[in-house]
C-alpha positions in Angstrom: 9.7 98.1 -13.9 8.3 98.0 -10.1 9.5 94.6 -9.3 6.1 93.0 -8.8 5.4 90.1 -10.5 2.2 90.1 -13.6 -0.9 89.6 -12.7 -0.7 86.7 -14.9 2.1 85.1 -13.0 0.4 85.8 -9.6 -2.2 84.1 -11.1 -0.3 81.1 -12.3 1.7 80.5 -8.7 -1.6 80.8 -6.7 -3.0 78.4 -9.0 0.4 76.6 -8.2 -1.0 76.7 -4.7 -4.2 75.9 -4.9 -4.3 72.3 -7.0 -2.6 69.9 -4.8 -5.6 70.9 -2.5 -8.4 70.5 -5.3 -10.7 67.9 -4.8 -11.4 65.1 -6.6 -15.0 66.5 -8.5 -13.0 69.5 -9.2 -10.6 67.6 -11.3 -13.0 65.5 -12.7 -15.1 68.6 -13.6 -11.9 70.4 -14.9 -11.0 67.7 -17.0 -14.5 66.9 -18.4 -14.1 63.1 -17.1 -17.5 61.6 -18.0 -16.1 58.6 -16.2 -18.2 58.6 -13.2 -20.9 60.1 -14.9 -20.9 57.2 -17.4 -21.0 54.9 -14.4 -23.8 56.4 -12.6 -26.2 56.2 -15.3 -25.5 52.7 -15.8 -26.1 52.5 -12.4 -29.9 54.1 -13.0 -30.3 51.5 -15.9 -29.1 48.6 -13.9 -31.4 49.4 -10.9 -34.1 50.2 -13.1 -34.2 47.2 -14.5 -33.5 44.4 -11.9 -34.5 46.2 -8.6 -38.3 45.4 -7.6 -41.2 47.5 -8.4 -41.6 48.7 -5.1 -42.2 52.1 -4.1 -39.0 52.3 -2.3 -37.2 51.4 -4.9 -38.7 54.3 -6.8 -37.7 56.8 -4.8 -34.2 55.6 -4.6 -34.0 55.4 -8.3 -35.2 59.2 -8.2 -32.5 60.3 -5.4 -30.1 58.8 -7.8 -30.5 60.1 -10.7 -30.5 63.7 -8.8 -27.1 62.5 -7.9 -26.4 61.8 -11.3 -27.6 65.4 -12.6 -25.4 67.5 -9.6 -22.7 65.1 -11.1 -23.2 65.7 -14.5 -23.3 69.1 -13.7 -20.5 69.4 -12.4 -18.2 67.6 -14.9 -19.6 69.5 -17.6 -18.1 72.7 -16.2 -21.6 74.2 -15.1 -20.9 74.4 -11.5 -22.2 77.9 -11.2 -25.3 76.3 -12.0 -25.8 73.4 -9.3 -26.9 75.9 -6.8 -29.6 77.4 -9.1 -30.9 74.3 -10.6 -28.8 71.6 -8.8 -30.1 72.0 -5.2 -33.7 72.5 -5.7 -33.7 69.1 -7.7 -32.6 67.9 -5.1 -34.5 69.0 -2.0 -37.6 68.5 -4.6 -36.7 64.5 -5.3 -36.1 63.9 -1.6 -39.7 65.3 0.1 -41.3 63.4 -3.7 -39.6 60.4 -2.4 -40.5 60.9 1.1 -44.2 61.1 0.6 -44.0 58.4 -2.5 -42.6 55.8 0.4 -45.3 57.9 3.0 -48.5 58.2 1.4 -48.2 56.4 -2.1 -51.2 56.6 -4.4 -51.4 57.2 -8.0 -50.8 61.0 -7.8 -47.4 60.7 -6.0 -46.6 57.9 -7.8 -47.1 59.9 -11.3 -45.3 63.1 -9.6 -42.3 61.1 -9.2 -42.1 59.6 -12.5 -42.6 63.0 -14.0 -40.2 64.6 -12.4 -37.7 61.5 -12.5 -38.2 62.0 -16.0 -37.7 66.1 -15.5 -34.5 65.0 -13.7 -33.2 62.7 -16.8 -33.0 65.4 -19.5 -31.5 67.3 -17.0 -28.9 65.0 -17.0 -28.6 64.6 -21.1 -28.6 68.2 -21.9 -25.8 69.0 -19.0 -23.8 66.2 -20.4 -24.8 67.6 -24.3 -23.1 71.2 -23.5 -20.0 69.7 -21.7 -19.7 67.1 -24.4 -19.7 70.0 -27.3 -17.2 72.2 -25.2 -14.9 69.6 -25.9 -14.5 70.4 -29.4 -12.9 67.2 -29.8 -13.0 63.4 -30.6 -11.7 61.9 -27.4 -12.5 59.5 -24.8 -14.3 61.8 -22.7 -16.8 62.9 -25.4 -17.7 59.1 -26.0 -17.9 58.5 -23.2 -20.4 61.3 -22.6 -21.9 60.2 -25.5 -22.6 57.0 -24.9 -24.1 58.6 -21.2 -27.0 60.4 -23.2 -28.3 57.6 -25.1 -28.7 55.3 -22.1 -30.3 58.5 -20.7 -32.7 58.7 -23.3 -33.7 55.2 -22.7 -34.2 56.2 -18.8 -36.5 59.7 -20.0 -38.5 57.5 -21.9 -39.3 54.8 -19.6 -39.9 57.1 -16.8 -42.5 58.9 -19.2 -44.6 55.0 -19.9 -44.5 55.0 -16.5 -46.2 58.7 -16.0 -48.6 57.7 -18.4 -49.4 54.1 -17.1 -50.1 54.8 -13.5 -52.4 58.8 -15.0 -54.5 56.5 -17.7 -56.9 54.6 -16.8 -56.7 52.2 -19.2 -53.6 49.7 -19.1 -51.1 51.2 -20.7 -49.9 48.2 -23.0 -52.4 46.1 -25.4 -51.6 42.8 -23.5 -53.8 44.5 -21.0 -51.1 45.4 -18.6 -49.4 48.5 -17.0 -46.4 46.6 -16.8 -44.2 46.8 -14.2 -41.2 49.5 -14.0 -38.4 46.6 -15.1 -40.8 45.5 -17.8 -41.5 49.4 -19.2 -37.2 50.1 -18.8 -37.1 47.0 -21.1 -39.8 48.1 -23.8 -38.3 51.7 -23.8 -34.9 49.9 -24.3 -36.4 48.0 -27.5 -38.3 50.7 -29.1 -34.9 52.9 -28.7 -33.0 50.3 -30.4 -36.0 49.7 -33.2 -36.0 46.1 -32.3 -39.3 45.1 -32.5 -39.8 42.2 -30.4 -43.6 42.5 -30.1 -43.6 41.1 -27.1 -45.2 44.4 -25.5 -46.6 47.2 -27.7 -48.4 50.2 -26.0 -52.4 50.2 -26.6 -53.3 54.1 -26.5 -52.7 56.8 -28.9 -50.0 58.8 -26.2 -48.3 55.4 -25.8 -48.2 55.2 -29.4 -46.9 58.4 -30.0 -44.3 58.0 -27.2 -43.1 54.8 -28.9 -42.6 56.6 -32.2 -40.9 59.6 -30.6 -38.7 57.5 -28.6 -37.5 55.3 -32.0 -37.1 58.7 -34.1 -34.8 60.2 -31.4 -33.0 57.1 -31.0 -32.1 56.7 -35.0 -31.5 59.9 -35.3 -29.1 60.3 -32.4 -27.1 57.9 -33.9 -26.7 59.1 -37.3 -25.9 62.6 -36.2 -24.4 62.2 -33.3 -22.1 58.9 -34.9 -21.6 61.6 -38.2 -20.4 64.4 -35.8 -18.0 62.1 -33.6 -16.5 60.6 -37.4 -16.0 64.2 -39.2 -14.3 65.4 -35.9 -12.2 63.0 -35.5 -11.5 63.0 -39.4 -10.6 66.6 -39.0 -8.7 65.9 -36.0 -6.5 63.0 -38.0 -5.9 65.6 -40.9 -4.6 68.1 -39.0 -2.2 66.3 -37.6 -1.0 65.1 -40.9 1.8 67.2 -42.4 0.8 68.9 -46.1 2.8 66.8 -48.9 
């Protein structure tokens, strides 16, 4: 025996060391803690639908949900990849927001809702992958959960709006691009299958949108509901001593 200690235990005493100094992302990242995450997408829905459908508003709706992906990110365990992807979202939603508030005009205006969009899967396929390394029914997979469906609500509103401002014909058959409040409410709706009627879009892409966005809503929620159930089933029979 030399005397030194394993490289195991050297490992374990300068982790010792090194996690009273952590911050407070790192723990949130190590512990897969889709509270915040949770919270800034309900932030994005809020805004979305009360703030004013104003170009500034816009923008700031796009710089948050960049936030919201470098978060998500980050929770999920994918640090490594917040520089790759992370940064360049970033840089990329602030100069589209810049020249949005700048110059304006349809073509800005239908750069930023596509890549608002871009920026919302982002966010529900970083939360998918840290949701399934969880491998478990707990809160923090709810939680996440319950994060991607109000984030598919946001991709698909953001897409209306791509499409409303590019067409050139009004976008819903009341003869009306709607505004960015009004679109966040019908994508809502047609998520949910409610039907209102209320608003119904008039083209053949807003139709096929509307029957994307109602497919991937139901069937989120049977499969994703199923999965959640037969884990935590398994989960509860584990535990459950042979009799």
């Amino acid at each position: 025996m030399s005397g030194r200690p394993s490289t195991t235990a050297a490992r374990r005493v300068a982790d010792g060391r090194r996690l009273p100094e952590e911050s407070r992302i790192g723990r949130l990242r190590a512990s897969h803690s889709y509270g915040l995450v949770l919270a800034l997408v309900l932030l994005a829905f809020f805004f979305a639908t009360v703030a004013p459908d104003a170009r500034w508003a816009s923008s700031f709706l796009v710089l948050l949900l960049s936030a919201t992906l470098v978060c998500a990110l980050w929770t999920s365990g994918l640090g490594h990849i917040v520089r790759i992807v992370g940064t360049p979202v970033v840089v990329l939603a602030v100069l589209s927001a810049v020249a949005t508030l700048i110059a304006g005009g349809r073509a800005w205006t239908a750069i930023l809702w596509l890549l608002a969009c871009a920026i919302a899967v982002g966010v529900a396929i970083a939360i998918g992958l840290g949701v399934l390394d969880q491998r478990e029914v707990n809160r923090q997979s709810v939680r996440g959960a319950i994060a991607v469906y109000i984030d598919i609500g946001l991709v698909f509103a953001f897409l209306y709006g791509a499409v409303a401002v590019i067409s050139s014909s009004p976008f819903f058959a009341q003869g009306t691009d709607g505004t960015r409040p009004i679109r966040t409410y019908f994508s809502y709706v047609t998520l949910a299958t409610l039907g209102y009627g209320d608003y119904s879009p008039a083209g053949t892409t807003g139709h096929t949108l509307a029957v994307v966005e109602a497919l991937t809503g139901q069937l989120y929620l049977v499969t994703v509901v199923a999965l959640l159930v037969a884990r935590l089933g398994s989960r509860r029979g584990s535990v459950i001593p042979p009799g």
